[in-house]
Each structure stands twice: as C-alpha cells, then as structure tokens.
N, C-alpha and C positions, 0 to 999 in steps of 0.2 A: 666901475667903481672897485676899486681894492680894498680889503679892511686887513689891517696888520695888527695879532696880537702885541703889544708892548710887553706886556707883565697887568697880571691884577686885574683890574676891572678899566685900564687904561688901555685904547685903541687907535692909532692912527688911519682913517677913512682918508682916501685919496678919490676926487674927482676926476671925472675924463678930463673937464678942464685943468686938470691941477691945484685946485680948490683942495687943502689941507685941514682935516678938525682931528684933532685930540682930546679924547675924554678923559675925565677923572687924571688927570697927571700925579702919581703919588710921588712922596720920599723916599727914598731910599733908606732903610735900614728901621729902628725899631720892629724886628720881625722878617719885614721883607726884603730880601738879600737879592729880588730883580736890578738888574743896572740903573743908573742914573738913566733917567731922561734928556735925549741931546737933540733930539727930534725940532723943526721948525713947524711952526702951522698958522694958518691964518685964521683960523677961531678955533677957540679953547672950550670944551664944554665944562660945570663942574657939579655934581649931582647933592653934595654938601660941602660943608666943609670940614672934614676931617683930615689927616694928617696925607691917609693914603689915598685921596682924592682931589685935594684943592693945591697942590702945587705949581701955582701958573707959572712961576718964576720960571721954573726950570725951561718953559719950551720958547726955544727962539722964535725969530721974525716978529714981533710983536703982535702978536693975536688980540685981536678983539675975542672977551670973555662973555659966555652964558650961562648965567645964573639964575635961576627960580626964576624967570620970566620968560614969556612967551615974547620972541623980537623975532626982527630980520636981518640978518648978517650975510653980507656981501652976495644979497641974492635970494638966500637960503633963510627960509622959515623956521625958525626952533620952536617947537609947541613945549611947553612946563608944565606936568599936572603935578599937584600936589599931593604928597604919600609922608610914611613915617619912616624910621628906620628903627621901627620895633613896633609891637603889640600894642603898646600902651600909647599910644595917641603923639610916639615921642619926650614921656615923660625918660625914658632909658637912654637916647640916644639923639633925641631930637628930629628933625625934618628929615626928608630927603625929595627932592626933585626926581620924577622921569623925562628925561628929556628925547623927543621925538622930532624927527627929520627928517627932510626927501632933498637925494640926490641920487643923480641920471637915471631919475623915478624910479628909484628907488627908496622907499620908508623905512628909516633905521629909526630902532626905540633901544633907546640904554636906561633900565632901569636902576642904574645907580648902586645905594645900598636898601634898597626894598627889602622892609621887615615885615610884613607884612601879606596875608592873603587880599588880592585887588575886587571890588566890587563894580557894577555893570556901570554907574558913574565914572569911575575910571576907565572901564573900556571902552565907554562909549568917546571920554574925552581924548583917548588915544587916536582912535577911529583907526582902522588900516596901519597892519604892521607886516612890513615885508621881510624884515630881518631883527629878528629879537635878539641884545643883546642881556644874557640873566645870568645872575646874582646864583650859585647854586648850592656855596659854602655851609649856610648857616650859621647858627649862634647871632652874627653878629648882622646876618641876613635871613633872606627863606632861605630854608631846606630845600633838599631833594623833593620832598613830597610836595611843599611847597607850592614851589619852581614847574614843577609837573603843571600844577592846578593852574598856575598863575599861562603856563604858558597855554596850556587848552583850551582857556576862555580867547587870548590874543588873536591864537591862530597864526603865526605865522609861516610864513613861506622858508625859513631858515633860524637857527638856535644855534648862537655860538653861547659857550657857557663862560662866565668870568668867576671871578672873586671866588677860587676854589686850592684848598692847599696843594700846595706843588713842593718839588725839594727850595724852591726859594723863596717860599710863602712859611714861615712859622707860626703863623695864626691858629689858634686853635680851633680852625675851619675843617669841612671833610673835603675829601679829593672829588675829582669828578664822577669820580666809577659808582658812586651812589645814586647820582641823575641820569646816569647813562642805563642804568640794570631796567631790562626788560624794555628796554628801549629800539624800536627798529629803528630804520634810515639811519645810521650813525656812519658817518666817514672822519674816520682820523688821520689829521693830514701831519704830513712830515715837513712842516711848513709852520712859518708864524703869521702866513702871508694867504691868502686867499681873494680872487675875481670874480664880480656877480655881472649881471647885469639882467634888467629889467624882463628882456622877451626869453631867459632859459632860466628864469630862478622855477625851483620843483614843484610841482603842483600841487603834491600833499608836503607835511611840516619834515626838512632834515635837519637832524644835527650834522655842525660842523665842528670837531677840536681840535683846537689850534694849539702850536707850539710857543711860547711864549717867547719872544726874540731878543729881550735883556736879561 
C-alpha cells in the first residue's frame, strides 16, 4: 500500500490492487495555497463537511463517497465513529467523522478534524490501528499535546501527521515541530509518497513526515 501526502489532511492510499481512496479533498485557496486536486479515485472519504475537506467534485473517475457511515465500498469496509470538531459537543464547529479502514491488512484511521481528547468508547470502537492518520495543528483541531494523548491511547504502528501549518497552509494552525519535540522514531522523508506493507510495518509507534505533493 502507498499513502501520498496531497496537502492538508487530504491523502491519496493506493492498493496493491490498484484500489484508489482520497480523504478529506479540500479547496483550494481561502488560506490554503496547496494545488488543486486532479487526482482520480474510486472512493472518496470525507470526515465533515467543511470547505477544506468535502471537495468531492474535484477528484476524477467517479468515486463512490463516505460519509458518517459505516459501509462497504468495492470490497473494503469503512468503520464511522462519531466525534466533534471542538470541545463543546460541536456547538463551535459541529461533527466530524473518524473514518477507519483495512487495506493489504493494513488498518488506516484518518481522524479528520478531531477537536477533541478521545475516550475508551472511541478506542474501543476503532479497535486496531495500523496507521494513524492525526490532526496535529490545533485551534481548529487537537494540539500537539493533544495528538500525543490521542495517539497513546490508539497505539499505532505508524503517525503520519496532517492538518499542520506549512508555507501553503495560512491557517492560524502550528507547524509540525511542536508534535514532533521530544519525540523519538521520527523519520522525515524527502517524499510525499511512502510504502507500507503489513508483515514490516515497526513494532513500536514511528512517525512518518511527509512532503506535501500540491
């Protein structure tokens, strides 16, 4: 399996079969100056709907879309648990989806815009997470501190971090270097692009940061 940063909290995951998903698809501009999305995929994930996450339009081949619901798409099981996108139960920002999935057994979880510190009801209904995909910006998600907490409980085998300000992110978010501090296992790849696969992913939890590719 491949995961390719796009920009943002938007991912293209590539199956051995060639099975294609795209998270969070944003817009381009108000703030985030990453490229357009021109990417094809044959399902769309989308964690709310806000600007810089529910842009299905933009991605070709006609994707079948996943939203707040736990379905099967072309195969593949999308699990939905339900979270906020703030403190206050979503009175600030409203919903937001974590959407979870296994492909070439591997369990990818993209928490979205998670506001939130997660509770054992949530981990438990995550169950097994091989590759955490986290929120690590703040303000408008967890923090650093967080993000930490959120990912300790999960446990995963891999932390790619998203939704964190970059030279093409103007969001009044913080960079990565505040999730990363005092952090072992961190490899920083000169890539937007990264290869897992199920029988070498690392035994205790690495981070991996990626270059954003728009």
């Amino acid at each position: 399996m491949k995961i390719k940063w796009l920009g943002h909290a938007s991912f293209l995951i590539t199956a051995e079969n060639g099975t294609r998903i795209i998270t969070d698809p944003y817009v381009a501009g108000s703030g985030l100056r990453y490229g357009e999305i021109k990417e094809s995929a044959d399902i769309v994930t989308v964690s709310h709907d806000h600007f810089d996450h529910n842009n299905v339009a933009a991605v070709g081949g006609n994707p079948e879309v996943v939203k707040g619901e736990t379905v099967e798409k072309k195969g593949i099981k999308f699990t939905a648990v339900a979270t906020y996108h703030d403190e206050e139960q979503g009175k600030q920002r409203g919903t937001n989806s974590i959407i979870c999935f296994e492909v070439d057994g591997i369990r990818v979880c993209h928490l979205g815009d998670l506001g939130h510190p997660i509770g054992e009801g949530e981990v438990a209904a995550l169950g097994r997470v091989d590759i955490l995909l986290l929120p690590v910006g703040g303000f408008f998600t967890i923090d650093a501190k967080v993000a930490s907490e959120v990912s300790s409980k999960l446990n995963p085998r891999v932390i790619i971090p998203m939704h964190f300000k970059t030279d093409r992110c103007d969001f009044p978010i913080a960079g990565v270097d505040d999730f990363l501090q005092g952090k072992e296992r961190v490899r920083r790849l000169d890539s937007s692009e990264a290869e897992f696969k199920a029988e070498t992913l690392p035994a205790s939890t690495e981070i991996v940061v990626l270059k954003p590719a728009l």
